[in-house]
py3Dmol code that shows the C-alpha trace and the ligand (Angstrom):
import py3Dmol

protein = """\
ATOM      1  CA  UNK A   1       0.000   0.000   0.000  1.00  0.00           C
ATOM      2  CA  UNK A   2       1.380   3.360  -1.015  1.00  0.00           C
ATOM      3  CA  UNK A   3       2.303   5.761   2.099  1.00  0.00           C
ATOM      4  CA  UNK A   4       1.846   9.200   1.255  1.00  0.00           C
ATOM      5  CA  UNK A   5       2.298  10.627   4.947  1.00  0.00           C
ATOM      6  CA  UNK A   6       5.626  12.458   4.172  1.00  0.00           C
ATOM      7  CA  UNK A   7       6.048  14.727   1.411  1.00  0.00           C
ATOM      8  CA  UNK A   8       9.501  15.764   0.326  1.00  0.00           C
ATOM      9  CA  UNK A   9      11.733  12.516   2.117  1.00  0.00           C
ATOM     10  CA  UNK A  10      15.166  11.888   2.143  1.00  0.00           C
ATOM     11  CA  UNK A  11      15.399   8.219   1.558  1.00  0.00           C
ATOM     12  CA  UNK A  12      17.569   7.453   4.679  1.00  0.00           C
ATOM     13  CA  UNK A  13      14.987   9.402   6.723  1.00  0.00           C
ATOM     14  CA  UNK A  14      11.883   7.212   5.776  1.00  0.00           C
ATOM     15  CA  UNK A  15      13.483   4.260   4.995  1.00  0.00           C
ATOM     16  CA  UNK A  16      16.728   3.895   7.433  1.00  0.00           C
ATOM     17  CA  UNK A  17      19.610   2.251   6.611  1.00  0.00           C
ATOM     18  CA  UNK A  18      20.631   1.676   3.052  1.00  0.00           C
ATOM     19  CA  UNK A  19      19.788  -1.405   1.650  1.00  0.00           C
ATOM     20  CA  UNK A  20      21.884  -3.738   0.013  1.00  0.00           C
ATOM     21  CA  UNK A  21      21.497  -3.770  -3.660  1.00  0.00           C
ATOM     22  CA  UNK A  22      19.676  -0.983  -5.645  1.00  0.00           C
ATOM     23  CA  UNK A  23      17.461  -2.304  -8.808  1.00  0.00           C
ATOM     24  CA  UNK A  24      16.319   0.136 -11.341  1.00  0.00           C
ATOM     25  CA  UNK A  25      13.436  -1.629 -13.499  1.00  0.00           C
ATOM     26  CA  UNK A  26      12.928  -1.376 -16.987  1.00  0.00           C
ATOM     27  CA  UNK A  27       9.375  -1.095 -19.148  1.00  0.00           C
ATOM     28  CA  UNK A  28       7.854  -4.472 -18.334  1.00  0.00           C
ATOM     29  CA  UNK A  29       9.947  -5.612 -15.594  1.00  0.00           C
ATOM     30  CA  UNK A  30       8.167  -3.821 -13.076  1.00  0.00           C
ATOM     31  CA  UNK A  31       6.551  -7.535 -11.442  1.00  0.00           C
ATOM     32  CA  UNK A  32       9.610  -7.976  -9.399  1.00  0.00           C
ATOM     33  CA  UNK A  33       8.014  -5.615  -7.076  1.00  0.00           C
ATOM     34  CA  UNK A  34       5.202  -7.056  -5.996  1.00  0.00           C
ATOM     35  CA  UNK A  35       7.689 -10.176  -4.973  1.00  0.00           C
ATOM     36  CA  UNK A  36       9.680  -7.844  -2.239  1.00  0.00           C
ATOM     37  CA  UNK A  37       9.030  -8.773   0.899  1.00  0.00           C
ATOM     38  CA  UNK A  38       7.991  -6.848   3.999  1.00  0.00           C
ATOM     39  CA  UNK A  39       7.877  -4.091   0.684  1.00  0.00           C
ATOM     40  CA  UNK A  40       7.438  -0.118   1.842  1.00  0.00           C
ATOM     41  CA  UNK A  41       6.009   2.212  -1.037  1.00  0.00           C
ATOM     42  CA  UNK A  42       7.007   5.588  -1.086  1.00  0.00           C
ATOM     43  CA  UNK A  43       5.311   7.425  -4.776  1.00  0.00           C
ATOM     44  CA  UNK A  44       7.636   9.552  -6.916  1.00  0.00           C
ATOM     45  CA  UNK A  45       5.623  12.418  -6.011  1.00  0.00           C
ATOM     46  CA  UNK A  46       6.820  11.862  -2.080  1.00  0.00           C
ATOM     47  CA  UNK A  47      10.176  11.810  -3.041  1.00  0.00           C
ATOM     48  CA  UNK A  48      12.232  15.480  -2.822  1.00  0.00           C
ATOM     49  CA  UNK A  49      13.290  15.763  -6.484  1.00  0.00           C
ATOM     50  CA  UNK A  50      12.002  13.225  -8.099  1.00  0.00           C
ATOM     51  CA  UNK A  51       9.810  14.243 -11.446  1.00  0.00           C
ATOM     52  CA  UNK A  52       6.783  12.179 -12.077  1.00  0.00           C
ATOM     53  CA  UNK A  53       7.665   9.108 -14.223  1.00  0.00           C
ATOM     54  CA  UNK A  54       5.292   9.788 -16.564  1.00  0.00           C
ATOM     55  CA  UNK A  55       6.000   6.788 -19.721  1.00  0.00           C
ATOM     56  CA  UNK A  56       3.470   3.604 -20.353  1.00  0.00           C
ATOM     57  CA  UNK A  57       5.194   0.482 -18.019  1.00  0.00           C
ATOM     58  CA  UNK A  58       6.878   2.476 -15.685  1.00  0.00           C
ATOM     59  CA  UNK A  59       4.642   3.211 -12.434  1.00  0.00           C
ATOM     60  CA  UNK A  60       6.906   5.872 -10.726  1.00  0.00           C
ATOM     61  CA  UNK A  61       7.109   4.241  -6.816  1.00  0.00           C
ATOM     62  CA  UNK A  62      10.180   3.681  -4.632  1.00  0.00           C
ATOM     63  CA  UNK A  63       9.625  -0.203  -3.403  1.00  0.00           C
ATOM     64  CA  UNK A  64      12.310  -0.856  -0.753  1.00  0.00           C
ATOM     65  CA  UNK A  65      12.326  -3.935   1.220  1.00  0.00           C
ATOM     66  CA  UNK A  66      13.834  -8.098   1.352  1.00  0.00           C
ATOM     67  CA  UNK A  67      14.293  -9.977  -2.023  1.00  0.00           C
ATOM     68  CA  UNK A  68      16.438 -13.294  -1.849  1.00  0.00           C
ATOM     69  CA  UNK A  69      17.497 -12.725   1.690  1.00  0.00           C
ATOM     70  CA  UNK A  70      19.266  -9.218   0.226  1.00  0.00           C
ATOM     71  CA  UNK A  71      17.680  -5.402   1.289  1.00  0.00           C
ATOM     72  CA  UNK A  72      16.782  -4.082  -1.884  1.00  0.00           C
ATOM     73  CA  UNK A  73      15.397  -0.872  -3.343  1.00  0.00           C
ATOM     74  CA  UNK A  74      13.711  -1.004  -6.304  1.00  0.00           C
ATOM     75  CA  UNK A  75      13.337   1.989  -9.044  1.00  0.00           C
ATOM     76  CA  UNK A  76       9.857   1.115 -10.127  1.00  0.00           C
ATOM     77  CA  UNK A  77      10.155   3.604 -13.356  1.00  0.00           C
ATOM     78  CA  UNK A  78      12.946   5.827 -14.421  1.00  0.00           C
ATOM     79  CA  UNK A  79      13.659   8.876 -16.330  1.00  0.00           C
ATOM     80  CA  UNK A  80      14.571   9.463 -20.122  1.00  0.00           C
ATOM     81  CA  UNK A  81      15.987  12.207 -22.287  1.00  0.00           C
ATOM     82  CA  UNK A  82      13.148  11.639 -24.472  1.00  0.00           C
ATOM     83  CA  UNK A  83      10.723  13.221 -21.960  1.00  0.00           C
ATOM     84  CA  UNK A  84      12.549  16.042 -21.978  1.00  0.00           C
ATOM     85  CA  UNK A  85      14.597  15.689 -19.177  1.00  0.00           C
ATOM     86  CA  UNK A  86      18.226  16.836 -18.654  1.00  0.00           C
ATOM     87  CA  UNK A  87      20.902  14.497 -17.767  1.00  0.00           C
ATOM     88  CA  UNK A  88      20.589  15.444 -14.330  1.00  0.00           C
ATOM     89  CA  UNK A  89      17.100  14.540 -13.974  1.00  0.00           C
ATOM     90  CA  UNK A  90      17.587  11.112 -16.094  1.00  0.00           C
ATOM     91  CA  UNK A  91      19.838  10.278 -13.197  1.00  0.00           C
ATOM     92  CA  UNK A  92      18.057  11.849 -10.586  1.00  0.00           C
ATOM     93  CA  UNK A  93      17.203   7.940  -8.979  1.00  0.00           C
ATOM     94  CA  UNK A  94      20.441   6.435  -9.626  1.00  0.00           C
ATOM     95  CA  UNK A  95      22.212   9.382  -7.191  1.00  0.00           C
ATOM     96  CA  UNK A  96      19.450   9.458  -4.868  1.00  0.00           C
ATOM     97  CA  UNK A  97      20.558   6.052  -4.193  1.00  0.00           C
ATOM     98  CA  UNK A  98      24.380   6.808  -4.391  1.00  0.00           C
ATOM     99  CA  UNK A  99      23.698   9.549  -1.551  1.00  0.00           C
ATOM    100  CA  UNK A 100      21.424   7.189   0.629  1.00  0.00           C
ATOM    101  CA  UNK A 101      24.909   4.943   0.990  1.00  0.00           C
ATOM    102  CA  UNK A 102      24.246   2.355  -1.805  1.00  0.00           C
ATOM    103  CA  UNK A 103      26.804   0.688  -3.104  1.00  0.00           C
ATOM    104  CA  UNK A 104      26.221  -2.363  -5.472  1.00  0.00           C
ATOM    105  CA  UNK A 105      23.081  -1.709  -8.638  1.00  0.00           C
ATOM    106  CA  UNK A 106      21.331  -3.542 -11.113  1.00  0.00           C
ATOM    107  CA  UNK A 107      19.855  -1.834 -13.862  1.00  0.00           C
ATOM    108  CA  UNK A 108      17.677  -3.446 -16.411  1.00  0.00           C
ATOM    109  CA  UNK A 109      16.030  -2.654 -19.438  1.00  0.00           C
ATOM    110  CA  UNK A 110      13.730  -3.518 -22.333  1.00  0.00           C
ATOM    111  CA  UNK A 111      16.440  -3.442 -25.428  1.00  0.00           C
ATOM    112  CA  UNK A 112      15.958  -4.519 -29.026  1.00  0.00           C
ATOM    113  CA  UNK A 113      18.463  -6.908 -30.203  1.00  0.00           C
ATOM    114  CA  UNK A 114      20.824  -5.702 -33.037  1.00  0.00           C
ATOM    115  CA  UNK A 115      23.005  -8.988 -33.328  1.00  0.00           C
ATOM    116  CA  UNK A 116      21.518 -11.845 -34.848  1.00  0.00           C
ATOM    117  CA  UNK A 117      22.454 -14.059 -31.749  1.00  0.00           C
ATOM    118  CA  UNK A 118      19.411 -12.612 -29.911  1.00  0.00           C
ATOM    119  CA  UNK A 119      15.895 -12.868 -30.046  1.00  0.00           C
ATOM    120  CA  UNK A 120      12.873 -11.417 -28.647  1.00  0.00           C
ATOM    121  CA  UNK A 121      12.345 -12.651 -25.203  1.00  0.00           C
ATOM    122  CA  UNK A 122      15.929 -13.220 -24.727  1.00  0.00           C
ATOM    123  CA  UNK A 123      17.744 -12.244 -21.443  1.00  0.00           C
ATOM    124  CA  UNK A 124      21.261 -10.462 -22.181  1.00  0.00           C
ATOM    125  CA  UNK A 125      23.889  -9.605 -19.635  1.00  0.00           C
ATOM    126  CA  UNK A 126      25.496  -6.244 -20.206  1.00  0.00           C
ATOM    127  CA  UNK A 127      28.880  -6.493 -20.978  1.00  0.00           C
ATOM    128  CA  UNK A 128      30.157  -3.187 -21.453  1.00  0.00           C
ATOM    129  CA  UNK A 129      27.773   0.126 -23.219  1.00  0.00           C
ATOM    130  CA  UNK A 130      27.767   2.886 -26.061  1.00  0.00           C
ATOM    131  CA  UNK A 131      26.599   6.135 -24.737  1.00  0.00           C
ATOM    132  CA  UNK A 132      25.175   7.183 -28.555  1.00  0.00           C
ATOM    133  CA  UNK A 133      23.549  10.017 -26.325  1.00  0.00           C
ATOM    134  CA  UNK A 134      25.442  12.638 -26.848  1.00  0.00           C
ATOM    135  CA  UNK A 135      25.289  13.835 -23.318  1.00  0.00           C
ATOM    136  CA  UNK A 136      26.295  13.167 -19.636  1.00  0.00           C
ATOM    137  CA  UNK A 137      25.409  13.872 -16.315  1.00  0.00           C
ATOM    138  CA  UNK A 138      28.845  14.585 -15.481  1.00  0.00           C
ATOM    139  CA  UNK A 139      28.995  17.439 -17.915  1.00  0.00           C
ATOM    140  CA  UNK A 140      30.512  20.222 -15.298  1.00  0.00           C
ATOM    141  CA  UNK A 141      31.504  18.297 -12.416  1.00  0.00           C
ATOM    142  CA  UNK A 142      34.400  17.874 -14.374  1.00  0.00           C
ATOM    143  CA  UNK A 143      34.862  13.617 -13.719  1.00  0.00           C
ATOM    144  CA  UNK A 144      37.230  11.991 -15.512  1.00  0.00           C
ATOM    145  CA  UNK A 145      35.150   8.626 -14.565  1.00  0.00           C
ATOM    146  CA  UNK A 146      36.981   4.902 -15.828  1.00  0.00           C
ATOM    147  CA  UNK A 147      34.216   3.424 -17.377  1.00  0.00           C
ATOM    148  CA  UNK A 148      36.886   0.560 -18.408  1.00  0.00           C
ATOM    149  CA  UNK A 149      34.746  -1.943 -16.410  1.00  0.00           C
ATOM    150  CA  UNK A 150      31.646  -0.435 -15.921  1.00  0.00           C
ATOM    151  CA  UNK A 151      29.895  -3.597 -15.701  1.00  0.00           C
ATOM    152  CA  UNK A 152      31.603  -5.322 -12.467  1.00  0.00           C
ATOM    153  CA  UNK A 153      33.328  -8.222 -14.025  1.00  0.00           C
ATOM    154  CA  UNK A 154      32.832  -9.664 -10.582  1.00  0.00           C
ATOM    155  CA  UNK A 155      29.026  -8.937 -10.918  1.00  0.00           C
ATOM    156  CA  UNK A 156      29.494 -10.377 -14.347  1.00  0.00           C
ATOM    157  CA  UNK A 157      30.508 -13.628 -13.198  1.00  0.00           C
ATOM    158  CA  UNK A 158      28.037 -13.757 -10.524  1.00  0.00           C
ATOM    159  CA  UNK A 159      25.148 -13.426 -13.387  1.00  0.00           C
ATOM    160  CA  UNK A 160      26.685 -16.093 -15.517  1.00  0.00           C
ATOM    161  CA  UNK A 161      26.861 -18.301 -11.966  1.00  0.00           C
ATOM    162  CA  UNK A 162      22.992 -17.830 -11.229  1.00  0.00           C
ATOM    163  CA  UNK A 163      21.892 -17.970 -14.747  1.00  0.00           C
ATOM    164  CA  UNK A 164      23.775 -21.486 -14.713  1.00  0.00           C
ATOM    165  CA  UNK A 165      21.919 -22.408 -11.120  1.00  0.00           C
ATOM    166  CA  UNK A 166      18.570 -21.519 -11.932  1.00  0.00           C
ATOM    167  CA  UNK A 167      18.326 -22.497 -15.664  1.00  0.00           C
ATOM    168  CA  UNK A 168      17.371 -18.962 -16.938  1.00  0.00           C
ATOM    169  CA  UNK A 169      19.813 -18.595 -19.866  1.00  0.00           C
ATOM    170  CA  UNK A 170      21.507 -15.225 -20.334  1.00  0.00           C
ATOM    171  CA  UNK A 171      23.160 -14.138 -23.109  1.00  0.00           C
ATOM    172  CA  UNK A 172      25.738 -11.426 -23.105  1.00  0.00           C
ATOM    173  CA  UNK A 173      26.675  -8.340 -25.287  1.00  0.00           C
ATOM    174  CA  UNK A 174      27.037  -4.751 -25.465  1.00  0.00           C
ATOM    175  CA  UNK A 175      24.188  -1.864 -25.014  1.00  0.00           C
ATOM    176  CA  UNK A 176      24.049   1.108 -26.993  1.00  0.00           C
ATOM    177  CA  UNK A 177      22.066   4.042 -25.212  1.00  0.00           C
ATOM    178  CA  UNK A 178      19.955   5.990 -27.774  1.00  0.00           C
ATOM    179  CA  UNK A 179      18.494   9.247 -26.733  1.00  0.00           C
ATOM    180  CA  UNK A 180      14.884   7.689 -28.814  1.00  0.00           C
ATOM    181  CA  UNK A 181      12.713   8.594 -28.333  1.00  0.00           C
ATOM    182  CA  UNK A 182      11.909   7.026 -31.333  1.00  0.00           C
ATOM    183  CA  UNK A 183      12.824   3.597 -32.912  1.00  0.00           C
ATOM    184  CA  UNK A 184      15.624   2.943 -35.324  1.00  0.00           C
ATOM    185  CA  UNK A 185      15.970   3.095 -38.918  1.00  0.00           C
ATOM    186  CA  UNK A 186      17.592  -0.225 -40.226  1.00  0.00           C
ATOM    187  CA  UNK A 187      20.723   2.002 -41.501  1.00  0.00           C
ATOM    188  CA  UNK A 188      21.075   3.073 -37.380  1.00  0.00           C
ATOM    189  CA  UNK A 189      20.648  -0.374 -36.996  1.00  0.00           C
ATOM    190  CA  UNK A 190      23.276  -1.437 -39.456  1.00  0.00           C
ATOM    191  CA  UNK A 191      25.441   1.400 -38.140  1.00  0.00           C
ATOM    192  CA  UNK A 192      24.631   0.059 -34.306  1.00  0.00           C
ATOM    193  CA  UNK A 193      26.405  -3.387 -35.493  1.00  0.00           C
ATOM    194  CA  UNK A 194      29.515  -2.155 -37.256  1.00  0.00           C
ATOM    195  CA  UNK A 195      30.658  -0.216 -34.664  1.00  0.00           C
ATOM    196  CA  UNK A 196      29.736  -3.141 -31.504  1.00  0.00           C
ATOM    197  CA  UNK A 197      26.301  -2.796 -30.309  1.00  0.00           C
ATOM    198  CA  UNK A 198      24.476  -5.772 -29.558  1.00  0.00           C
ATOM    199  CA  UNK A 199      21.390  -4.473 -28.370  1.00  0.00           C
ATOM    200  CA  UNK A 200      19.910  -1.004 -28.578  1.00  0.00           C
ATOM    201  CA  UNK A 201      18.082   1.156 -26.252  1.00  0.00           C
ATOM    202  CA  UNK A 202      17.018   4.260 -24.575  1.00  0.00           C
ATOM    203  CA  UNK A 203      18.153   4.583 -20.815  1.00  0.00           C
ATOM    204  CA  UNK A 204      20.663   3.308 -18.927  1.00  0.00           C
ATOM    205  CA  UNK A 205      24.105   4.457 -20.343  1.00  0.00           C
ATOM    206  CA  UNK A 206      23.499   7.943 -18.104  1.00  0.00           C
ATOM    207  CA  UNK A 207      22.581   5.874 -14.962  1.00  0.00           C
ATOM    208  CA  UNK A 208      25.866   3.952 -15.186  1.00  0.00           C
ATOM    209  CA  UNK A 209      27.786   7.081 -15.963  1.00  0.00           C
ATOM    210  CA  UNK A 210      26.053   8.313 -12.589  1.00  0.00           C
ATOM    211  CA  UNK A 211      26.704   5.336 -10.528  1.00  0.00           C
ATOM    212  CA  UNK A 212      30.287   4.747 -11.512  1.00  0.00           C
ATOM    213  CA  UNK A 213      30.994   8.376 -10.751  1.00  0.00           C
ATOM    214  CA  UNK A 214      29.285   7.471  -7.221  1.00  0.00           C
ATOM    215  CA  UNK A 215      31.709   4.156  -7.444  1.00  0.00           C
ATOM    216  CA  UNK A 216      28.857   2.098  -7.142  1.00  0.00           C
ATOM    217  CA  UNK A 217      29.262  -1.437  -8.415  1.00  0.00           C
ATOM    218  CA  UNK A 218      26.822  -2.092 -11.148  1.00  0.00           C
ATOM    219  CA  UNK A 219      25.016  -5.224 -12.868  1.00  0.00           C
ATOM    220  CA  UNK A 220      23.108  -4.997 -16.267  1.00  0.00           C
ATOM    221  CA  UNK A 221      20.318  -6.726 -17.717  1.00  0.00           C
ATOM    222  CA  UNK A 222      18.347  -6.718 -20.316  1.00  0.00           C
ATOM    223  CA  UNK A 223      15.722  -8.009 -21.614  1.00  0.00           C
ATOM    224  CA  UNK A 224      15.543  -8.290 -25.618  1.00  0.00           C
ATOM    225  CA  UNK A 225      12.135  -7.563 -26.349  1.00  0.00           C
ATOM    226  CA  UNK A 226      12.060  -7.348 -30.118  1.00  0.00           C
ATOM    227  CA  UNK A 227      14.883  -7.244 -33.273  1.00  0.00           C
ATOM    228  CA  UNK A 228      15.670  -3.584 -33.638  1.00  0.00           C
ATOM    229  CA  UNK A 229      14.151  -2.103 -36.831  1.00  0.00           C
ATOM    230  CA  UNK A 230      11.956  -5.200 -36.867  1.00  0.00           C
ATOM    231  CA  UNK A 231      15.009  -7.109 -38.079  1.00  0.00           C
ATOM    232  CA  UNK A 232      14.550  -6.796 -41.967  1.00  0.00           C
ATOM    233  CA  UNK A 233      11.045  -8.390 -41.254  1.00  0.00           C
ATOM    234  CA  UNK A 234       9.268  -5.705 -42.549  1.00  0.00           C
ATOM    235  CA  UNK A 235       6.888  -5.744 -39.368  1.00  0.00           C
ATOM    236  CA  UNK A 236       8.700  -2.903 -37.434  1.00  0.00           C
ATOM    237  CA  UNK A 237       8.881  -2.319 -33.774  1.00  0.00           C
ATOM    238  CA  UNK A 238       5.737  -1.823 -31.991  1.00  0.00           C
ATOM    239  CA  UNK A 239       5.827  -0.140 -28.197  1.00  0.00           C
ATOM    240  CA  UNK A 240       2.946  -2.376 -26.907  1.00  0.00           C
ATOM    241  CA  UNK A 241       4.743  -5.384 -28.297  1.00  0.00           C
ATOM    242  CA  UNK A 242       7.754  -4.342 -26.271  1.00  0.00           C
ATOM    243  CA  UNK A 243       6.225  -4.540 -23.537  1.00  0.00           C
ATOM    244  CA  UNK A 244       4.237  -7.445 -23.632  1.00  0.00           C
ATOM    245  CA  UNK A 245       7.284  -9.325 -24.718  1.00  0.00           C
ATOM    246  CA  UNK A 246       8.962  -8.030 -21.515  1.00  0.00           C
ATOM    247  CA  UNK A 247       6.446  -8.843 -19.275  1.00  0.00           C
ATOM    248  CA  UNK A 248       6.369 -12.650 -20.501  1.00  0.00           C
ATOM    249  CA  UNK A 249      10.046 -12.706 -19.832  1.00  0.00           C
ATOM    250  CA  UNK A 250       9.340 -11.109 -16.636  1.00  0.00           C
ATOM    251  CA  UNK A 251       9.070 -14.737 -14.824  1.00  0.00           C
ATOM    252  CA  UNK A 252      12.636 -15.616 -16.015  1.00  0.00           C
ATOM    253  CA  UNK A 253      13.509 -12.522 -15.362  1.00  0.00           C
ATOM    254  CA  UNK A 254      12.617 -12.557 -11.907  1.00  0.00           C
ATOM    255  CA  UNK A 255      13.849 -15.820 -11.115  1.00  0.00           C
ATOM    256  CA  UNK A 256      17.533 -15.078 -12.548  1.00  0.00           C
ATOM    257  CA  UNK A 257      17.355 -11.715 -10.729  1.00  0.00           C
ATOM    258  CA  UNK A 258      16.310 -13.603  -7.404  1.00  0.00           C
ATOM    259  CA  UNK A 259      19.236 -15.961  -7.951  1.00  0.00           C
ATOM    260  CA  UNK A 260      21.833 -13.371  -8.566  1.00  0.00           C
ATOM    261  CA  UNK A 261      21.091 -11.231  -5.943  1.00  0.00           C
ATOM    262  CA  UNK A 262      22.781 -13.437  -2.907  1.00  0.00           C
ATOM    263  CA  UNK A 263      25.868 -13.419  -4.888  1.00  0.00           C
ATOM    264  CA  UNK A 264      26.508  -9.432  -5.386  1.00  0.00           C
ATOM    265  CA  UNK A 265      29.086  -9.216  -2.604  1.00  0.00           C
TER     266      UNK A 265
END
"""
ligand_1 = """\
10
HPA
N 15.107 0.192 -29.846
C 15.315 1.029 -28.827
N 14.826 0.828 -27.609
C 14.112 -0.284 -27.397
C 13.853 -1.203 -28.425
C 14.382 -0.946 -29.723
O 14.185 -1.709 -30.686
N 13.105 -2.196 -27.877
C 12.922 -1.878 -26.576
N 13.539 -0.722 -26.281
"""
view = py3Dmol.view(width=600, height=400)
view.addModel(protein, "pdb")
view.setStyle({"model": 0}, {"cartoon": {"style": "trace"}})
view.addModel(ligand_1, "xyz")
view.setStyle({"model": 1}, {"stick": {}})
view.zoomTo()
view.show()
């Protein structure tokens, strides 16, 4: 049940000590929630400088509470440049988190798959990203951040572990961050492929730019909802398919999430 006794919170206020392992969810993925137990709801709108998440999927509530054993806060709904927001706002969860003292993060996303190894419904371990942006919240700070192993190879490893244990298979490749917001031509697509991308979306390059700077550990996922550009099918990529494709995944998803999470140390 959502709480809306305190307007304007700091999150160690409301919710005491940092938990464990942040988890920012992507369009679709938003189920996980409803499995955290002992869960405490605090809405967007509660939360001092937090905009309203305003895009279809993404319900815009702070979930904080036990998943796997682990404390966990979950990002039900984030922010994109293609709502208009700056940088700063698009990472306004991510170092919310950072200040409230956490230290490891998974992010996950809905991402359409560029290589030909991965198909809709697939799960995909981040490997490594392409900020195609053309921005970054650390514009002024000045932060000469090593993003050399953004994704925690140790996190990495830990994925690969529990995606082994539980049966979920998980692919792995890069993520190119888009600003969108809309879909890809196939020549972006093409492009997207020569120079590494795997998969293609429209959030979480910024995030991990944010949480590295914060020198938060941080574990990607994502969840390959359709071939980008349609994949030369001619059908194209529609938004509602994207998310129905995530939220049949969102089962796996949960379960290889769930598995992972005891082994981010
Ligand atoms: N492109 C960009 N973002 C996406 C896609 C895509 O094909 N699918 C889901 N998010």
């Amino acid at each position: 049940m959502t709480d809306t006794r305190t307007p304007c919170m700091v999150l160690g206020d409301r919710f005491g000590a940092p938990p464990d392992v942040g988890i920012v969810l992507g369009s679709g993925l938003g189920a996980l929630a409803e499995q955290v137990e002992g869960r405490r709801v605090a809405a967007y709108t509660e939360i001092a400088g937090f905009p309203m998440s305003t895009v279809a999927g993404h319900a815009g509530q702070l979930v904080v509470g036990k998943l796997a054993g682990r404390s966990v806060a979950l990002l039900r709904g984030r922010w994109h440049l293609y709502e208009g927001y700056e940088p700063a706002l698009v990472t306004i969860g991510v170092r919310s988190l950072a200040r409230w003292g956490v230290k490891n993060l998974i992010v996950t996303n809905a991402a359409g798959g560029v290589s030909p190894r991965l198909a809709a419904g697939d799960l995909m371990l981040i490997t490594d990203q392409i900020n195609l942006t053309g921005q970054s919240p650390l514009v002024g700070m000045p932060a000469f951040v090593d993003m050399s192993a953004a994704y925690d190879p140790g996190f990495r490893e830990a994925a690969l572990a529990a995606s082994r244990e539980c049966g979920v298979e998980l692919k792995q490749g890069v993520y190119a961050g888009m600003a969108g917001p809309q879909y890809e031509t196939p020549a972006e697509v093409r492009m997207l492929a020569a120079i590494g991308a795997d998969a293609v979306g429209m959030s979480t390059v910024l995030e991990v730019l944010a949480a590295r700077h914060a020198g938060i550990r941080v574990l990607g996922l994502s969840c390959i909802t359709n071939a980008a550009a349609g994949g030369g099918t001619g059908a194209g990529v529609d938004h509602k398919e994207v998310l129905k494709t995530g939220a049949a995944a969102s089962e796996r998803f949960g379960r290889l999430v769930t598995a992972v999470l005891p082994k981010l140390k």
